[in-house]
C-alpha positions as CSV (number, residue, x, y, z in Angstrom):
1,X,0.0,0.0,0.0
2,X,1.2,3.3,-1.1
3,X,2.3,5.8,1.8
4,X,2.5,9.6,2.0
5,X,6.6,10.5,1.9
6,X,8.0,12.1,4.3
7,X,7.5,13.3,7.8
8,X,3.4,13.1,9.1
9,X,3.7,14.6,12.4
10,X,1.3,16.8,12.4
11,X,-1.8,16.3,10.3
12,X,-4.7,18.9,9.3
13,X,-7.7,17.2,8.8
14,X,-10.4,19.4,6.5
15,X,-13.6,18.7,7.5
16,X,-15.4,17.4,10.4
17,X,-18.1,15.2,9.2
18,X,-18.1,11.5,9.8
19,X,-14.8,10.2,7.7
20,X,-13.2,13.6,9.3
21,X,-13.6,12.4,12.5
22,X,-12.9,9.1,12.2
23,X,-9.4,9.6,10.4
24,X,-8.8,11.8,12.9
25,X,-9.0,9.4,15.6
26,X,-7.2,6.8,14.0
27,X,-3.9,9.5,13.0
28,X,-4.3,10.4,17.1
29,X,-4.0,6.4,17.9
30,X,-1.3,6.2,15.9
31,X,0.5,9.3,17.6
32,X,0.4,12.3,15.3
33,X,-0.6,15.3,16.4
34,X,-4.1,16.6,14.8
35,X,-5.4,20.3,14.3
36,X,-9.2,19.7,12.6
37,X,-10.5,22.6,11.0
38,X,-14.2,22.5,10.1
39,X,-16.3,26.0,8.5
40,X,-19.6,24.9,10.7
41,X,-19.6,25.8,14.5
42,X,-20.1,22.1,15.6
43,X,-18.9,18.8,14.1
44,X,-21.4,16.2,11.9
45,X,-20.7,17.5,7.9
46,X,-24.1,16.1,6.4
47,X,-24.8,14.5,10.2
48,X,-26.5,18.0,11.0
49,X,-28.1,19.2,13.4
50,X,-31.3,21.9,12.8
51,X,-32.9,22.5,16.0
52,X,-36.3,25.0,15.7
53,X,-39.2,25.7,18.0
54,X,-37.8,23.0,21.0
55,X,-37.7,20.5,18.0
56,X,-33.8,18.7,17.1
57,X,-34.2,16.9,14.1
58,X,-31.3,15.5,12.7
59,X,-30.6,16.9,9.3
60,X,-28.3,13.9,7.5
61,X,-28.8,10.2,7.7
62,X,-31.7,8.8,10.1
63,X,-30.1,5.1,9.8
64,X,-27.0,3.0,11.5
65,X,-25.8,-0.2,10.8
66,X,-22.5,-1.9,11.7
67,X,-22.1,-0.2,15.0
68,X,-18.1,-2.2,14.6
69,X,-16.9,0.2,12.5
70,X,-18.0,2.9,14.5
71,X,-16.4,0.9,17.5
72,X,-12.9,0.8,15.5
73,X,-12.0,4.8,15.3
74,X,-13.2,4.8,19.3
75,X,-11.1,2.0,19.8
76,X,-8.2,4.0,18.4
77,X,-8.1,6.4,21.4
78,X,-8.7,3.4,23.7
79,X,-12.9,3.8,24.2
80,X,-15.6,2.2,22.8
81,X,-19.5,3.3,21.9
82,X,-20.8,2.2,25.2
83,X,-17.9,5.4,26.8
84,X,-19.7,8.1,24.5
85,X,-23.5,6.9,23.3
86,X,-26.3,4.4,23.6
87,X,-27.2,2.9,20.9
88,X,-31.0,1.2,20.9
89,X,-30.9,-1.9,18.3
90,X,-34.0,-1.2,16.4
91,X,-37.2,-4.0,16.6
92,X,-38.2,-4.0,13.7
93,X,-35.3,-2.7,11.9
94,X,-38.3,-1.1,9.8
95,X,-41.8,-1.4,8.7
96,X,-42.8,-1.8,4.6
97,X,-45.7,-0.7,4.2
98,X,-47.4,-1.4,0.1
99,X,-49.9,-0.1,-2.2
100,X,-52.1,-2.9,-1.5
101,X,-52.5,-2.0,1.8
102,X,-50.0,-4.9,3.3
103,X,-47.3,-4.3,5.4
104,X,-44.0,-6.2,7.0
105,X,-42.1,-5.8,10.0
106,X,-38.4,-5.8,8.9
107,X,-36.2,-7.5,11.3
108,X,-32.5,-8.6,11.4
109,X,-32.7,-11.1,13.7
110,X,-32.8,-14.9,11.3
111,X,-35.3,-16.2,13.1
112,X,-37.8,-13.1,14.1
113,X,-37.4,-11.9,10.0
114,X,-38.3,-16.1,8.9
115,X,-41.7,-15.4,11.0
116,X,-42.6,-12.3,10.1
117,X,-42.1,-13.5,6.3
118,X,-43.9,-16.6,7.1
119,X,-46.9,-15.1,8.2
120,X,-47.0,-12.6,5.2
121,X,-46.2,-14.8,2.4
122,X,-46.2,-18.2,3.2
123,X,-43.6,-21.4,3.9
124,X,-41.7,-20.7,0.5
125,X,-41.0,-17.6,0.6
126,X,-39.8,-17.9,4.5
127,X,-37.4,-20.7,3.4
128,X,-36.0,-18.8,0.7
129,X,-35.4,-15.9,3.2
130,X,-33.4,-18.1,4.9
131,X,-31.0,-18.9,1.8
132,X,-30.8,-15.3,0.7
133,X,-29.7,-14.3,4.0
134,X,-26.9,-17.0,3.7
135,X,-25.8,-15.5,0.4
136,X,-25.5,-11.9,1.8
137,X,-23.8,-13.1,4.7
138,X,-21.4,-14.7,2.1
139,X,-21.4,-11.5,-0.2
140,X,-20.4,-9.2,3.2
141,X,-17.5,-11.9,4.2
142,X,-16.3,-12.3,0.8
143,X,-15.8,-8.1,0.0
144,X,-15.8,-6.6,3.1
145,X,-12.0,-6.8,3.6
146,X,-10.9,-7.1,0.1
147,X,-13.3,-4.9,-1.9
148,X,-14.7,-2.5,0.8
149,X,-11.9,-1.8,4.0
150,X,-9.1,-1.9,1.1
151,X,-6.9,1.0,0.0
152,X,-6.1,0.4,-4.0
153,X,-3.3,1.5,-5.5
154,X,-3.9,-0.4,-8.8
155,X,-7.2,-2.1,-10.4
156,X,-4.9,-5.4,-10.1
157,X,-5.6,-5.5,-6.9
158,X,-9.1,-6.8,-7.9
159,X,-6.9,-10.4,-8.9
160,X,-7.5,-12.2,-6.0
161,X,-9.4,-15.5,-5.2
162,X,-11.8,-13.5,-3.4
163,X,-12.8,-12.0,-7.1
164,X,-13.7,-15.9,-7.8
165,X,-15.3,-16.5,-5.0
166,X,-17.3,-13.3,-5.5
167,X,-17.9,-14.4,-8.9
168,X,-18.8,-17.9,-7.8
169,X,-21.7,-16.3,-5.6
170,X,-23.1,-14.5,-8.8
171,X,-21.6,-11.0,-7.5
172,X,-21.3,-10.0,-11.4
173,X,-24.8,-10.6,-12.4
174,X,-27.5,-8.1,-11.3
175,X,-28.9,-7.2,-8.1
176,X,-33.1,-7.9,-9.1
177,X,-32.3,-11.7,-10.8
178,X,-29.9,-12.1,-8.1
179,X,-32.6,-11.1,-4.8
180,X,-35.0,-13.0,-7.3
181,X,-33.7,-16.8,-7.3
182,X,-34.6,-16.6,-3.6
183,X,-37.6,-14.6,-3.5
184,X,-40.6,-14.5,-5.6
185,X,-42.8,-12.4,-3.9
186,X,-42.3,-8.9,-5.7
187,X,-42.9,-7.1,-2.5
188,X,-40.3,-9.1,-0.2
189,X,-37.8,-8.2,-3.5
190,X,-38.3,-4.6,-2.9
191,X,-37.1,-5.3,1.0
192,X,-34.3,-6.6,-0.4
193,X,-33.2,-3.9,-2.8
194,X,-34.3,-0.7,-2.8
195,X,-30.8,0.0,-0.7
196,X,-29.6,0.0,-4.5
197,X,-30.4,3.8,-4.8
198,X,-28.2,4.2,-1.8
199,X,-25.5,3.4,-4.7
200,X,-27.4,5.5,-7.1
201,X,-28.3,2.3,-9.2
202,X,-31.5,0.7,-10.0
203,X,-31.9,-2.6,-8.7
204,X,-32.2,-4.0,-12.6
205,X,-29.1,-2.5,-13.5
206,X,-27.3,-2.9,-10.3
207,X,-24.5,-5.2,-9.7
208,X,-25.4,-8.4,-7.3
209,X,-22.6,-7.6,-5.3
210,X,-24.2,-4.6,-3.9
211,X,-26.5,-6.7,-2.0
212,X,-23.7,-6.4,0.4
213,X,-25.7,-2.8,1.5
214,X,-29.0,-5.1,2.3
215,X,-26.7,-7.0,4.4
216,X,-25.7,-3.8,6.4
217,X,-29.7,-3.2,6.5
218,X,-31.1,-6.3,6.9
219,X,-28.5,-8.5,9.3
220,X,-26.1,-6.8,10.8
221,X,-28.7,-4.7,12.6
222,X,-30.2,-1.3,12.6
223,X,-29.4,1.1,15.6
224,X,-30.7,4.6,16.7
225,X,-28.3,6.3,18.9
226,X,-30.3,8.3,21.8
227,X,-29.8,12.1,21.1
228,X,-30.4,11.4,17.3
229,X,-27.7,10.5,14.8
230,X,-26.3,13.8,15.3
231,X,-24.8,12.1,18.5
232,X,-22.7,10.2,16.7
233,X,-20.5,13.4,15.7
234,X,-20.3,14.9,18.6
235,X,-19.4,11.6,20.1
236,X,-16.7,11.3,18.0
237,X,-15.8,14.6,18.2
238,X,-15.1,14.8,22.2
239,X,-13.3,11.3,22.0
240,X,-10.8,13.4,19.7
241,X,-10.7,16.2,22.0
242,X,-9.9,14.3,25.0
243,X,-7.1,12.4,23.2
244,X,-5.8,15.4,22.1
245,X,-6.5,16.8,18.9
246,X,-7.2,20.5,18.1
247,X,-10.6,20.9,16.6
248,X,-11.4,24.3,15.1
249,X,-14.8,25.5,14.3
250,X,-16.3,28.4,12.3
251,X,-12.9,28.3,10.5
252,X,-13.2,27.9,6.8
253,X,-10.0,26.6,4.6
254,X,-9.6,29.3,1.7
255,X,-6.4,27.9,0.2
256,X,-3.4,25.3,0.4
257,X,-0.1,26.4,0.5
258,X,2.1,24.5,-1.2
259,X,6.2,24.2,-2.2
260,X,7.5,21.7,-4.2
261,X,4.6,19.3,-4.6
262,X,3.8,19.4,-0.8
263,X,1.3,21.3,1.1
264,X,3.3,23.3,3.8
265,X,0.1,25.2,5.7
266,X,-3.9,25.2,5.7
267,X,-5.0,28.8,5.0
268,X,-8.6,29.3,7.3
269,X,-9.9,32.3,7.4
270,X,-9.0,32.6,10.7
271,X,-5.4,32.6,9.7
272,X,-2.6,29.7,9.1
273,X,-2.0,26.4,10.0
274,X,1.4,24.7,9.0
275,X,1.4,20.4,8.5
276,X,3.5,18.0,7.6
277,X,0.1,16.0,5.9
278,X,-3.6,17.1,4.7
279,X,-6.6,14.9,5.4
280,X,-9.3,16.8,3.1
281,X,-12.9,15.2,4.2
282,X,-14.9,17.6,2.7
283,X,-16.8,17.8,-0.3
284,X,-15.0,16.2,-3.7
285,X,-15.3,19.4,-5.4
286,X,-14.4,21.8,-2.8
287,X,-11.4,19.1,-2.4
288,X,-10.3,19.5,-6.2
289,X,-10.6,23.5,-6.0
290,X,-8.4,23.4,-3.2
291,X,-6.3,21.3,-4.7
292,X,-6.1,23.8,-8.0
293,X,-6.6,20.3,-10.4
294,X,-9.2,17.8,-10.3
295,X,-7.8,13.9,-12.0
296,X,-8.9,13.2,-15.3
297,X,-11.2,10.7,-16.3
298,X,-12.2,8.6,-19.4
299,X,-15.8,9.3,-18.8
300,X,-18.1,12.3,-17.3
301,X,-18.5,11.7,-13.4
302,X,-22.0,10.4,-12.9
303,X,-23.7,11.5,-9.4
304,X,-26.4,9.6,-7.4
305,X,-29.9,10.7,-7.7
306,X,-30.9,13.4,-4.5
307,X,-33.5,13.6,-2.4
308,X,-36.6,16.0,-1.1
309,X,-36.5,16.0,2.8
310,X,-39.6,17.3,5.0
311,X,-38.4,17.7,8.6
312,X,-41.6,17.7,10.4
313,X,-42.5,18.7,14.1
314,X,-45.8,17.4,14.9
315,X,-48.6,17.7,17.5
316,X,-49.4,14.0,16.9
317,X,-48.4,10.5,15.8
318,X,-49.8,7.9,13.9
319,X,-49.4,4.1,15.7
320,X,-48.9,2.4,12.7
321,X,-45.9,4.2,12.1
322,X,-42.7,2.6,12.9
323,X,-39.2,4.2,14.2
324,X,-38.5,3.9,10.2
325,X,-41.6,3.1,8.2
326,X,-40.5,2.3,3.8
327,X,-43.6,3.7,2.3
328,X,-43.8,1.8,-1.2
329,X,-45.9,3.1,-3.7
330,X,-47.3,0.4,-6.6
331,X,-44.7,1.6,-9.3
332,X,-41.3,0.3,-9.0
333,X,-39.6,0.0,-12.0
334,X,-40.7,3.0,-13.5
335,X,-39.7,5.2,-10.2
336,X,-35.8,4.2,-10.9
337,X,-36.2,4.9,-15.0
338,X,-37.6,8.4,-13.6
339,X,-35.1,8.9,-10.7
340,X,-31.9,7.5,-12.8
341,X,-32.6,8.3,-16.8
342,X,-36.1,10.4,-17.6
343,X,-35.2,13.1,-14.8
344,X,-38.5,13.1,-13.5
345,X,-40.3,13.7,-9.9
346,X,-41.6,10.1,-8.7
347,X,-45.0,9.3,-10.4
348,X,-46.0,7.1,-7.3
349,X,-43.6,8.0,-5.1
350,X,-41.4,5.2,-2.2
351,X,-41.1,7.0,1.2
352,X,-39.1,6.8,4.1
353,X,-40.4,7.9,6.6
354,X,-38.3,7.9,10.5
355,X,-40.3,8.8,13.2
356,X,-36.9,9.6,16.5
357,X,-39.1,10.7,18.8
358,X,-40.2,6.6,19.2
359,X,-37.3,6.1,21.4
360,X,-36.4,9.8,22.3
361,X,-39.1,11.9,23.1
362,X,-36.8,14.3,24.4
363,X,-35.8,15.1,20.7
364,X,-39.2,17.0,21.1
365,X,-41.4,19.2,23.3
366,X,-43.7,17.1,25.3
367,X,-46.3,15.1,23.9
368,X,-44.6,15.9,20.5
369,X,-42.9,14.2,17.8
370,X,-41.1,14.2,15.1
371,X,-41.6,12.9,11.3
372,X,-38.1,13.2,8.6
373,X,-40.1,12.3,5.1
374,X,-37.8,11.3,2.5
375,X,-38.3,11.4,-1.0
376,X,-35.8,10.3,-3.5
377,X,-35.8,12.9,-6.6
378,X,-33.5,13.3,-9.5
379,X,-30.3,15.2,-9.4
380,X,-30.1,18.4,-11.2
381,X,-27.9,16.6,-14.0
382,X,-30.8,15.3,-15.3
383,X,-33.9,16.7,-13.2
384,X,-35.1,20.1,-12.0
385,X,-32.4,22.6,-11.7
386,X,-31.9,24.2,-8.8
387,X,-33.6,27.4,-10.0
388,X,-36.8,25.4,-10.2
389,X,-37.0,24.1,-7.3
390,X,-37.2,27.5,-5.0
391,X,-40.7,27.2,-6.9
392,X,-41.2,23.8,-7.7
393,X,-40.4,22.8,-3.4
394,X,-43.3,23.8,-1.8
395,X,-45.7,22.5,-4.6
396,X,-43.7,19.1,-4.0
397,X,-44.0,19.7,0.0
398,X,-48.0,19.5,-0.5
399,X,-47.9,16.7,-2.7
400,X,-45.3,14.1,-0.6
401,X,-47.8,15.3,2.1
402,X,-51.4,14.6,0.5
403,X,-49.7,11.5,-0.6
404,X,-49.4,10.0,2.9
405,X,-52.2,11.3,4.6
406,X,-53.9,9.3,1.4
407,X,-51.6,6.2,2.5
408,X,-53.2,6.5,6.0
409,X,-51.3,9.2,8.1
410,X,-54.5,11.4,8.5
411,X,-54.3,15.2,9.1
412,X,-50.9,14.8,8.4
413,X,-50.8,18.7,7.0
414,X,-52.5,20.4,9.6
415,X,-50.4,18.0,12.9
416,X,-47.4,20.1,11.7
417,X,-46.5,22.6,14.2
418,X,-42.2,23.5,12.6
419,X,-41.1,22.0,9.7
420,X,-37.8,22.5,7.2
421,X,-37.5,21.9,3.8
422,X,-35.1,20.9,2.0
423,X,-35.0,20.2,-1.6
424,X,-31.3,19.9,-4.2
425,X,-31.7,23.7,-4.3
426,X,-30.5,23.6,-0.8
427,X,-28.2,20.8,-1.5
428,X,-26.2,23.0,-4.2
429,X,-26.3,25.8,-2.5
430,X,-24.4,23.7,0.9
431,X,-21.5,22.7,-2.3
432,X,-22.6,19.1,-3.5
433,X,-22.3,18.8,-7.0
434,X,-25.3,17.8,-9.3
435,X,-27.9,18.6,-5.7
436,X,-27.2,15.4,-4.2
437,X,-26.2,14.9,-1.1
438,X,-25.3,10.9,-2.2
439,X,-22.2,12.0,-4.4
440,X,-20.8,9.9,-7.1
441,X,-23.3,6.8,-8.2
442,X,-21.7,3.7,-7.6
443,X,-21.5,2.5,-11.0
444,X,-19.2,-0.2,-12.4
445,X,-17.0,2.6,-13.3
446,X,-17.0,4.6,-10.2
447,X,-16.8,1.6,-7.7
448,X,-13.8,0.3,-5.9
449,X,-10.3,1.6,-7.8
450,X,-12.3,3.0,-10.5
451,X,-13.7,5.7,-8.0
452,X,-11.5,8.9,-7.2
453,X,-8.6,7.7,-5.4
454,X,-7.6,9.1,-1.9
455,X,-4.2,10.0,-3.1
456,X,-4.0,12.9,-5.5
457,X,-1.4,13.0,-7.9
458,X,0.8,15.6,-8.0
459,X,0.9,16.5,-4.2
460,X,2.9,14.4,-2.3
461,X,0.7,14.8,1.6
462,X,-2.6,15.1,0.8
463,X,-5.2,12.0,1.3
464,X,-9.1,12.4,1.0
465,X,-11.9,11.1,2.7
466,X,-15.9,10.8,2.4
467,X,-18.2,9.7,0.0
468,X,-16.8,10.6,-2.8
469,X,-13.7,8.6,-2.6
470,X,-13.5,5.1,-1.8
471,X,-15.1,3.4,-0.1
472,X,-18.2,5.6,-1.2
473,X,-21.6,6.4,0.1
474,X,-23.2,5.3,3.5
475,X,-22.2,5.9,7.4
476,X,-20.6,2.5,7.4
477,X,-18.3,3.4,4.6
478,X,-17.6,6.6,5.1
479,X,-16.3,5.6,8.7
480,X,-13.7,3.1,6.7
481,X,-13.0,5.9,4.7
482,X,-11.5,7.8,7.7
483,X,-9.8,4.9,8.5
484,X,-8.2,4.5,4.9
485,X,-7.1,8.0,4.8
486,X,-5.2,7.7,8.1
487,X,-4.0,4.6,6.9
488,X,-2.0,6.4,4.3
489,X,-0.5,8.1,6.8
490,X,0.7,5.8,9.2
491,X,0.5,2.3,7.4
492,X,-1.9,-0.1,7.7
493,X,-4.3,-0.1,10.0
494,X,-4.9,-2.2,13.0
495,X,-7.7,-4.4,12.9
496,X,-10.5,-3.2,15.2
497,X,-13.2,-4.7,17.2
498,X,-15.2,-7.6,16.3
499,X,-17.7,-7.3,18.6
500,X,-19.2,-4.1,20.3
501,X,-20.5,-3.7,24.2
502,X,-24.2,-1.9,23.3
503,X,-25.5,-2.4,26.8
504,X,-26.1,1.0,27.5
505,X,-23.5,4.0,28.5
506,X,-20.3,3.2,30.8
507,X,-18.8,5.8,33.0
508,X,-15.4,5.4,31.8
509,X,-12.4,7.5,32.1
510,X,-11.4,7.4,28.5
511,X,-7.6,5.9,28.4
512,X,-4.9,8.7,26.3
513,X,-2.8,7.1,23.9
514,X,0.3,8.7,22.4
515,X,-0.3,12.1,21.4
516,X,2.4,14.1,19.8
517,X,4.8,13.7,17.4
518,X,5.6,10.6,15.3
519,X,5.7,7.1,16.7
């Protein structure tokens, strides 16, 4: 694995969102010193925080899985989740509720999720359950270390007989054939992969292999941490604190300074910090204008689809509603062709909708809760521009709203006491490219060492992190991305925890590790 040259002492890391953070606790584990400069006034990047009228809703992902990997940047400073957060394992995982008025509880436990599909489609489908969750366990064991936690210096890398073994499991064909051989019900197949457009992919034209993300869904477990996902930040960020790192807020970067293909200093607006290495964690484009050159590519950079988000506080709940509650409409193929290639607003539109206030009602004022609606849209590559949606957002509000008071939330419009929208408008405008806050779709050609690599040619101490380099989109993998950006810093990284304590917060004196200098 290629290195960064020279000395890594001290380390700027750009950005404070979730691959931030977690690059900067591995680089303090490993002993160098750490300044973190982030332009918001409190850590999270996209894992936000919007707090209005005694409401805190949470203003980035709703949904965590893997709580390992979010163990292993803890575990770098010598705590673990249990020191900073408590973290709820979600019963069911979610609800899907369909068209035709069904519904199923979603649950990663093996035998729980073989009932629950039992009772809703029979004997058959329940057995074949049980053989699709032995190929995604297979799938995760097979690319997890090789595929996914892997830094690539070279698309050779991919020659190992874990690429036959992948192969051998059908990981080449595509994700809906694939989900199919096990499941015939077409509403147990939507469980099973609508995490596609996670990858910005329909399921039909997805590869098999990234059934891997309904494995993070669907077995490994779904968690809430109390406080909202937000939480996880600020966890995070106060582990790096107490081991030592220097995190700046309200500071934003406005240049690199640079001599002789290295960057010497981080110019904030607050004034200059010199390094010996840059993590930059922040968005790809803000990264590449930093930078002064973005790589070149054989073929145009193709970005995930985005998303319409209602943050709701209400003056009521609805009982049938779950902590997160997949809304499917009838149309399914059609809502990918108009999300991925016609550019239009979903005809019969698949909800999420995540209702935090079920396991913390303090997220709310009393007898309150709170409702995040998601609605997948196109990107402004190929949908509305940004322009149109300051108009076209509040038509859209009303119709995402009608929609599910139709689908059996009742007085949905007139519960809502503070709300926020957010449409791609407000994505641009925050700096992600196309309007999506999902970055770069992981096609076949932007997946693995085809996506933008965290070294960057031409500067000799600079690594990135996030979504939009490997491994890509997702809290799980942007965690391992902070992990792989420190890694080409100090060398490989040491394996972290297998198993995670979730029993609830631990008053623990969190144990320093080295802190300056190089090891």
């Amino acid at each position: 694995m290629r290195t960064v040259a020279g000395p890594t002492g001290h380390v700027v890391v750009v950005g404070a969102g979730l691959s931030g953070l977690a690059a900067t606790l591995h680089l303090l584990g490993a002993g160098r010193r750490v300044t973190l400069v982030e332009r918001a006034t409190r850590p999270g990047g996209r894992a936000g925080r919007l707090e209005r009228g005694g409401y805190h809703f949470d203003t980035g992902p709703t949904v965590l899985t893997m709580p390992d990997l979010l163990a292993e940047p803890l575990a770098a400073v010598g705590e673990e989740p249990a020191d900073r957060l408590d973290l709820v394992a979600l019963h069911p995982a979610y609800r899907a509720t369909f068209a035709d008025g069904s519904s199923l509880d979603v649950h990663t436990g093996a035998d729980a999720m073989e009932e629950s599909v039992r009772a809703f489609a029979g004997p058959r489908e329940a057995a074949g359950y049980r053989r699709l969750r032995t190929w995604l366990e297979a799938l995760h064991r097979v690319q997890i270390t090789r595929f996914i936690d892997a830094n690539f210096d070279s698309p050779l890398q991919l020659l190992h007989p874990d690429l036959a073994r992948l192969a051998a499991l059908g990981g080449f064909g595509r994700l809906d054939p694939g989900i199919g051989r096990f499941l015939r019900d077409e509403r147990l197949r939507r469980v099973f992969s609508f995490q596609a457009l996670y990858a910005g992919v329909p399921p039909a034209r997805a590869l098999a292999a990234y059934a891997v993300i309904a494995y993070m869904d669907t077995v490994a477990g779904v968690y809430f941490p109390r406080g909202g996902l937000h939480a996880v930040p600020r966890a995070l960020a106060a582990a790096a604190t107490d081991a030592g790192a220097d995190l700046r807020y309200g500071q934003r970067v406005t240049r690199l300074e640079r001599r002789a293909g290295r960057i010497t200093a981080v110019i904030t607006t607050h004034g200059r910090v010199p390094c010996d290495a840059v993590v930059l964690s922040c968005e790809l484009t803000e990264a590449y204008r930093l930078l002064g050159r973005a790589p070149r590519r054989p073929l145009r950079a193709r970005r995930s689809p985005s998303a319409v988000v209602l943050h709701t506080g209400t003056d009521r709940t609805w009982p049938h509603l779950a902590h997160h509650t997949l809304s499917f409409g009838a149309a399914w193929r059609t809502t990918f062709e108009e999300l991925t290639v016609s550019g239009r607003l979903m005809s019969d539109p698949s909800l999420l909708i995540t209702r935090p206030t079920t396991h913390d009602p303090a997220l709310a004022p009393p007898g309150r809760h709170i409702h995040y609606i998601l609605a997948p849209c196109p990107n402004t590559d190929i949908g509305p521009g940004a322009a149109e949606w300051r108009t076209l957002g509040p038509r859209y509000r009303d119709h995402v709203l009608t929609e599910l008071e139709r689908r059996g939330l009742a007085g949905l419009g007139a519960a809502v006491e503070e709300e926020c929208l957010v449409t791609p408008a407000d994505w641009a405008a925050q700096g992600h490219a196309a309007g999506s806050p999902f970055s770069l779709a992981h096609t076949f050609g932007q997946t693995g060492p085809f996506r933008p690599a965290n070294l960057v040619r031409g500067t000799e101490n600079v690594v990135l992190a996030g979504c939009g380099t490997t491994p890509g989109v997702g809290v799980p993998t942007v965690l391992i991305s902070g992990k792989l950006a420190a890694a080409r810093i100090t060398g490989h990284p040491r394996p972290g925890p297998r198993h995670v304590h979730l029993d609830g917060p631990r008053r623990v004196r969190p144990r320093a590790l080295h802190r300056q200098g190089s090891p």
